[in-house]
C-alpha positions in Angstrom: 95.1 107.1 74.4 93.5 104.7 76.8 95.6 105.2 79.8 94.7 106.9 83.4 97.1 109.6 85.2 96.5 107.1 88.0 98.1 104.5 85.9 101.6 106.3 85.1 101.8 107.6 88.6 101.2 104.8 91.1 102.0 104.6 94.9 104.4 102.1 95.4 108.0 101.2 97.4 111.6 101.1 96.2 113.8 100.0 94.8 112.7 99.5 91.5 109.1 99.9 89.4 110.3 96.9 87.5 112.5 95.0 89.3 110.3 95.6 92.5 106.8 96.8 92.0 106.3 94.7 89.0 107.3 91.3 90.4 105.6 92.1 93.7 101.7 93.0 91.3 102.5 89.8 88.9 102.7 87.6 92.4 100.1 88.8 94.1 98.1 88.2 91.0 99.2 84.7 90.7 98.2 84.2 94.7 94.9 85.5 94.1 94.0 83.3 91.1 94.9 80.4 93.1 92.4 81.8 95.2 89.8 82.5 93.0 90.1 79.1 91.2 89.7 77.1 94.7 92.9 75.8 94.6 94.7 77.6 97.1 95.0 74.9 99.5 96.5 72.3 97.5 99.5 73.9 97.0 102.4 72.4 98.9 105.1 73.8 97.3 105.6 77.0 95.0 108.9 77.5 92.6 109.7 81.0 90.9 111.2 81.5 87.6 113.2 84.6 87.1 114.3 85.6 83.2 116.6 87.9 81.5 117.1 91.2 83.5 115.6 90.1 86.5 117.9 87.2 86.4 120.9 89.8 86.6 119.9 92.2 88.6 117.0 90.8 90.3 119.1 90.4 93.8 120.0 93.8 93.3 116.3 95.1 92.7 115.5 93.4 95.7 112.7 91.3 93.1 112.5 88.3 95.6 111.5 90.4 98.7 108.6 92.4 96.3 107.4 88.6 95.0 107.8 87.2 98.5 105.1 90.4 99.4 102.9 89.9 96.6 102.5 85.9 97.4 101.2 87.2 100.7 99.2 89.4 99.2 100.1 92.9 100.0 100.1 95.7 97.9 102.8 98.4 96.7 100.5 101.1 97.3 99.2 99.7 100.7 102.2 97.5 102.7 103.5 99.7 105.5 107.0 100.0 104.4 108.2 100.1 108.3 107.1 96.0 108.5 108.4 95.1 105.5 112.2 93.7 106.2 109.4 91.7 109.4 107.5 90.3 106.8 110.4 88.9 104.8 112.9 88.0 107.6 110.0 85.5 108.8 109.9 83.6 105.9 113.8 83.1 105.9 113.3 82.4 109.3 110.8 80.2 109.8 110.5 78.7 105.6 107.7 79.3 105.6 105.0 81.6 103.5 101.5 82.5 104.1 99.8 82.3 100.4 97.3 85.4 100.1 96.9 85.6 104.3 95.3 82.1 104.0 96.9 79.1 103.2 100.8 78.0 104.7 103.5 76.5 102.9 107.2 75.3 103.3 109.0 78.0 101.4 113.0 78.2 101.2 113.8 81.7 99.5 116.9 80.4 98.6 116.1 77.5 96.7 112.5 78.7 95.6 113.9 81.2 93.4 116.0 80.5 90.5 117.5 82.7 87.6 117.7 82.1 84.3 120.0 84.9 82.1 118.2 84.1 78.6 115.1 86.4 78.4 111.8 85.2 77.6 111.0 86.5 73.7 108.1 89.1 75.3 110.4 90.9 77.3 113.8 91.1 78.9 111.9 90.9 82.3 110.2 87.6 82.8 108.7 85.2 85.3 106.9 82.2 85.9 105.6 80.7 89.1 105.0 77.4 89.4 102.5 75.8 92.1 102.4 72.5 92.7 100.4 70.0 95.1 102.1 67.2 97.6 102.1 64.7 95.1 104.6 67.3 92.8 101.6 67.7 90.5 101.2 71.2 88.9 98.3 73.4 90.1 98.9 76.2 88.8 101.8 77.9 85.9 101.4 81.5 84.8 104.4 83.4 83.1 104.0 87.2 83.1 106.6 90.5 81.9 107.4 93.4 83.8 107.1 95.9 81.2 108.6 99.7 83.0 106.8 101.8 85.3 105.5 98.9 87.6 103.5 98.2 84.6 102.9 94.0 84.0 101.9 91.9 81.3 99.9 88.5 82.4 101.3 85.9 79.2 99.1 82.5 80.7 96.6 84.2 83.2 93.0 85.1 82.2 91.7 86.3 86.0 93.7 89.7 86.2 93.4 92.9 88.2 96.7 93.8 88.1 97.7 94.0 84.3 98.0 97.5 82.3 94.2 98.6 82.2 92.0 98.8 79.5 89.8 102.0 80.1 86.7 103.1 77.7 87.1 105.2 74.5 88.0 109.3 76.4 86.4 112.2 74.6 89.7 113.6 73.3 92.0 110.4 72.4 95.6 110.4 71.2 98.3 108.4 70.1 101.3 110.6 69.5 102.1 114.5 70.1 100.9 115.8 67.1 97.0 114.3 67.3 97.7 115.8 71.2 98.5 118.7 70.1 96.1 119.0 67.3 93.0 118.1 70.0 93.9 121.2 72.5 94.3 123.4 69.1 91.0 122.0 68.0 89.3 122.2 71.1 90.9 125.4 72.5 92.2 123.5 75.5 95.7 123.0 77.4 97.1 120.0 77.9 95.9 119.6 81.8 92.5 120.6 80.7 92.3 117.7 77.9 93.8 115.9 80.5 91.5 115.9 83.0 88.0 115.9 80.7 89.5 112.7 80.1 90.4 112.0 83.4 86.6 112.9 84.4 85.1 110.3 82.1 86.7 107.6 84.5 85.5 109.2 87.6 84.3 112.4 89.0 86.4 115.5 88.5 86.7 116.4 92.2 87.7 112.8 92.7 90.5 113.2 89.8 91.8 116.3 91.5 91.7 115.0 94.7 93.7 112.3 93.6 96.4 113.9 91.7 97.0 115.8 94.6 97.4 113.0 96.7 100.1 111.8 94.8 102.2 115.4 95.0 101.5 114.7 98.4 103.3 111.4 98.6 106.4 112.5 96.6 106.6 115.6 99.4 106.3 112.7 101.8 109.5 111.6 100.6 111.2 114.3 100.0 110.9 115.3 103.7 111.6 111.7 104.9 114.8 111.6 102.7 116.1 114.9 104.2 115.0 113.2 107.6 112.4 116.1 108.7 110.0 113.1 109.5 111.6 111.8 111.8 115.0 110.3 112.4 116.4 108.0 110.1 117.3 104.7 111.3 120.6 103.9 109.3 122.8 106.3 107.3 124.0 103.8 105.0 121.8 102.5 102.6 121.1 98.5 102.1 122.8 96.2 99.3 126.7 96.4 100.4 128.1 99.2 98.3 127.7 101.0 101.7 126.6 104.0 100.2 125.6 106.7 102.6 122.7 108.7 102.5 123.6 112.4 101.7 120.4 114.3 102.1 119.7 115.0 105.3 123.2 116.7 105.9 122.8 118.7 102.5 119.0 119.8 103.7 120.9 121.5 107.5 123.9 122.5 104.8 121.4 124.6 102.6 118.6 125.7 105.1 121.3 127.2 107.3 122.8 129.2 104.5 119.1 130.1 103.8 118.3 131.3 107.5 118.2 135.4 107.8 117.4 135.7 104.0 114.5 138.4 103.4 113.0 136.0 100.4 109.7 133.6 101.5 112.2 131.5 99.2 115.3 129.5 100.4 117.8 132.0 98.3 121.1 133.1 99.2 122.2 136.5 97.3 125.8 135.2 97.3 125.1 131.6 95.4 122.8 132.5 91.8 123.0 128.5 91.5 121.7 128.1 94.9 118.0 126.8 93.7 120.7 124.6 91.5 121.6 122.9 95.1 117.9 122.3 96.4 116.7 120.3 92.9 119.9 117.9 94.4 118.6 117.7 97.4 115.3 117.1 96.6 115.5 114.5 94.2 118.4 112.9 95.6 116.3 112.8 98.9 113.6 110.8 97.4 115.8 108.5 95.4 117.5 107.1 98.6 114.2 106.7 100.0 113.6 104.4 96.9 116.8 103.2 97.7 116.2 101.9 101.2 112.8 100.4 99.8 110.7 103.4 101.1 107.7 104.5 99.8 107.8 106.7 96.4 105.5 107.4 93.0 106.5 105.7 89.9 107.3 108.9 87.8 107.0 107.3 85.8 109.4 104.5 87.1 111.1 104.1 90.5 115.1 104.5 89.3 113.6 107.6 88.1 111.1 108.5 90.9 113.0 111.9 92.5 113.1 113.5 89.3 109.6 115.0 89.1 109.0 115.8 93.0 112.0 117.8 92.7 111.3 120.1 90.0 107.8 120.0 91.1 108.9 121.0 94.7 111.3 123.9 92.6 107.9 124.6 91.3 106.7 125.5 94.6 109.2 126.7 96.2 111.1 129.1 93.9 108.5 130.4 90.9 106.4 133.2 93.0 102.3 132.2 92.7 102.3 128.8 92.6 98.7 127.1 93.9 97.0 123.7 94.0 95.6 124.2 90.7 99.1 124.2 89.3 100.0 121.3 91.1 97.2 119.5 89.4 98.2 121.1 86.1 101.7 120.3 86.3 101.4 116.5 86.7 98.3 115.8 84.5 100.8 117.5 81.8 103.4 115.6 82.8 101.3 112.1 82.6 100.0 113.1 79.5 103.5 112.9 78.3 104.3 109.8 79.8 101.8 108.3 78.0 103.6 109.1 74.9 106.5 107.3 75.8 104.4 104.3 77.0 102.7 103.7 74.1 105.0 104.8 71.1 108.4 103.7 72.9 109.3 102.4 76.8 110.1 103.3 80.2 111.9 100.2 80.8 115.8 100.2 81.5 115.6 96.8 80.9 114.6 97.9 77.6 116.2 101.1 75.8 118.5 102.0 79.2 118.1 105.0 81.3 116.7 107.2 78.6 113.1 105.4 79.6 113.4 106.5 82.7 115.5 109.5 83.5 115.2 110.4 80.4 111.8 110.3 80.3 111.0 111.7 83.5 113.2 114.7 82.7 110.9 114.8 79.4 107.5 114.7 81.7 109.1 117.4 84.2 110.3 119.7 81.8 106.9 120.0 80.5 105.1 120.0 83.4 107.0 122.9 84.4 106.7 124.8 81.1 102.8 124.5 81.2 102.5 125.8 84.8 104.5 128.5 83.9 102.3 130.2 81.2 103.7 127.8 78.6 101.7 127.5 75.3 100.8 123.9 74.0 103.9 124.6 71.4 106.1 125.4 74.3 105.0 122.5 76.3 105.8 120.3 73.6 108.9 121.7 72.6 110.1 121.5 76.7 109.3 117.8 76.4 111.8 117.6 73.4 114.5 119.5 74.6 114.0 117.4 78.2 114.8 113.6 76.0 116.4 115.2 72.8 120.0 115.7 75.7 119.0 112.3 77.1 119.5 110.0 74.4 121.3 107.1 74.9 121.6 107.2 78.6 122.6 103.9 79.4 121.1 101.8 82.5 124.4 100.3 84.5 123.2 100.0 88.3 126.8 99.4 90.1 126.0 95.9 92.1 122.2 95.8 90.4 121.3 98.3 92.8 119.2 101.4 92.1 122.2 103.6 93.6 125.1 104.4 91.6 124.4 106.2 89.3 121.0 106.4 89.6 120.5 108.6 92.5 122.8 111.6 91.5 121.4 110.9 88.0 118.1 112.2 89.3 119.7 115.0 90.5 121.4 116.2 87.5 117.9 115.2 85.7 116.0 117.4 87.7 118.4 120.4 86.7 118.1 119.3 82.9 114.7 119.7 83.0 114.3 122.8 84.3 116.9 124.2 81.6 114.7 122.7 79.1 111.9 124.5 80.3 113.3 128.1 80.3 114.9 127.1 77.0 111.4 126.3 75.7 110.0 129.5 77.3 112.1 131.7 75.7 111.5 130.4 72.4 107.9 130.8 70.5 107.3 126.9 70.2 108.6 126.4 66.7 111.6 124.0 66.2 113.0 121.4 63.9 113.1 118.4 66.3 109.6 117.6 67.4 108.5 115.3 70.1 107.6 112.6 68.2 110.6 112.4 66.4 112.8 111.9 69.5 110.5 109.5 70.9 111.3 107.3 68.1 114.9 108.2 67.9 114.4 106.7 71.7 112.9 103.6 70.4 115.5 103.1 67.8 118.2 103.6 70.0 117.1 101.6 72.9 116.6 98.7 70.5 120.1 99.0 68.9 122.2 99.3 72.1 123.6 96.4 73.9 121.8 94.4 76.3 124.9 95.0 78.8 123.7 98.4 78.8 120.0 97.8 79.8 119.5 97.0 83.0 121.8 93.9 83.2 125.0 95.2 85.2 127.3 93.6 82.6 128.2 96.8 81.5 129.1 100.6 81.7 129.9 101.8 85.4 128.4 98.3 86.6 131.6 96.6 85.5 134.5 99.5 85.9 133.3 100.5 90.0 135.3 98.4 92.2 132.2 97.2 94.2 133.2 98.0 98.0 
């Protein structure tokens, strides 16, 4: 296993890791290697190729506003969300676009981008940008994929910093559960600690923690935006047209005022056993309309699926008594490690097996996350992780209008919950079961590569085609 922790959890904005995040890292990449090749200022004109998924639901995704971005050269994990609707109401104001902060040209979003519903053969999400001089000569033409997770795959270009990483050979590699699980046996280690002595061979441990940290920090951030403790929120109705309106912050004053008076450090009510049941809503359904209203989030390990894992890890602090920073660190280097698993042996692309990529997999990661901070064995982990996909198999990916809303906020929600089940189910067991991890993450693969393409990611199925759109 060659991947980072840093590279399944990245800072980024919403809407969508692959309708969003991707398109906005293959752009910027494209913009820089005009730059690096010298030809940046012979470009006149630029045209942008959208296939397949991003086609469909690319309006949706909001893919032209994170390409518009990336041509200019910010960054999902750096543009200050606030100026962003600035940014791209200039360049449909003015037509024009500011190549990599240096070089100006007349660009016309609405006849720059064009859509084209057949997929390129790599992958249902494709693009291709096209540069061209005054004289209508090309300059430049690079195609690339968005693979899942913000994840993108460069098909032309050769100068690339934005691509999935290549890291050097880790001390204790695997490809699939079992050699995971058979390393920590081996070396008497948990997950998190195999986890980060890999983690330490691509920078320095305190660096590793430090950053992990900062991305718990980051889904707080939006947890406590999206329940509008940061500050008010400017519109209660969240962008695309459905008009849906954000629930959160009048569930968080619901809740903590039931909560007031109680004796517990922990928001419980004595009356409501499922009351912790209402604050996993609230807490992923906080950060999903964040992602919603393009805010900042973590890929976890995608965007549609980013309030899944700061809400059970937020249940993790808030309701299981002794929780601590080195659980924190513990709970999402187990989760990443599991992530990778997915990565590499299936996807976490709707756009490729549906939903159960990303919910599904996120409720995987969470679930065992949880399990392992918890006093969880390896086995137990493992078997969490299981349980957590095993229920989410063939969850379908059917955005109502293209938009990362219906279903996918509640679905979060109810994710969040599903993990947490998994967990106690797995903690009450002793490890040992028939399904294993690996198995379902197959199953996964298999059944993300026989459903219907109306089902991934396209809106021309499922509740995207029986919601009256409002």
């Amino acid at each position: 296993m060659a991947l980072s922790v840093f590279d399944i959890f990245k800072i980024g904005i919403g809407p969508s890791s692959s309708h969003t995040v991707g398109p906005m890292r293959a752009a910027r990449n494209f913009a820089r290697n005009l730059d690096v090749r010298g030809l940046l200022t012979q470009v006149a004109s630029l045209a942008v190729h959208l296939y397949g998924s991003l086609a469909e639901t690319g309006a949706g995704h909001r893919t032209d506003m994170g390409i518009m971005l990336g041509l200019m050269g910010e960054a999902p994990d750096t543009v200050d969300p606030a100026l962003i609707n600035t940014l791209v109401n200039a360049v449909d104001q003015t037509r024009q676009l500011t190549l990599w902060r240096k070089h100006t040209i007349a660009f016309d979003p609405k006849t720059a981008f064009s859509g084209r519903v057949q997929p390129l053969p790599e992958h249902p999400n494709g693009m291709r940008f096209i540069a061209r001089d005054a004289q209508g000569t090309v300059v430049l033409d690079e195609r690339y994929v968005s693979i899942g997770g913000g994840f993108i795959r460069a098909l032309d270009s050769i100068e690339t910093d934005e691509t999935v990483p290549e890291h050097e050979p880790m001390p204790y590699p695997f490809a699939n559960a079992a050699e995971l699980m058979a390393q920590c046996a081996r070396h008497q280690l948990t997950i998190a600690q195999l986890m980060m002595a890999n983690e330490a061979t691509l920078r320095p441990a305190a660096e590793v923690r430090a950053g992990v940290l900062r991305i718990a920090q980051v889904m707080d951030e939006a947890i406590d935006r999206g329940c509008g403790l940061a500050g008010a929120i400017d519109d209660a109705i969240l962008p695309g047209g459905l008009k849906v309106r954000r629930r959160a912050p009048a569930l968080y004053h619901e809740l903590h005022a039931k909560s007031a008076g109680a004796k517990s450090p922990y928001p419980a009510n004595a009356d409501d056993v499922m009351f912790a049941m209402d604050w996993v809503n609230l807490y992923a359904m906080a950060v999903n309309e964040e992602n919603a209203a393009s805010g900042r989030v973590v890929t976890a390990p995608t965007n549609g699926a980013s309030g899944l894992l700061p809400a059970v890890l937020r249940y993790y602090r808030t309701f299981i008594p002794g929780w601590s920073e080195d659980g924190v660190v513990d709970f999402l280097l187990t989760a990443a490690a599991i992530g990778f698993l997915y990565k590499e042996n299936a996807s976490i692309s709707g756009a490729e097996v549906g939903c159960q990529g990303e919910v599904g997999v996120a409720c995987s990661m969470a679930a065992a996350g949880l399990t392992a901070v918890q006093g969880g064995t390896v086995a137990q982990v493992e078997n969490a992780a299981e349980i957590g996909m095993e229920h989410n198999l063939g969850l379908t990916c059917d955005p109502v209008g293209g938009l990362v809303q219906i279903p996918c906020i509640e679905r979060n929600a109810m994710g969040g919950n599903k993990a947490i089940n998994a967990s106690r189910l797995a903690l009450h067991g002793d490890g040992k079961h028939h399904v294993t991890l690996d198995m379902v993450i197959e199953t996964m693969r298999q059944t993300g590569a026989d459903m219907k393409s109306k089902y991934k990611e396209t809106s021309r199925g499922g509740l995207a085609v029986n919601v009256v759109e409002c």
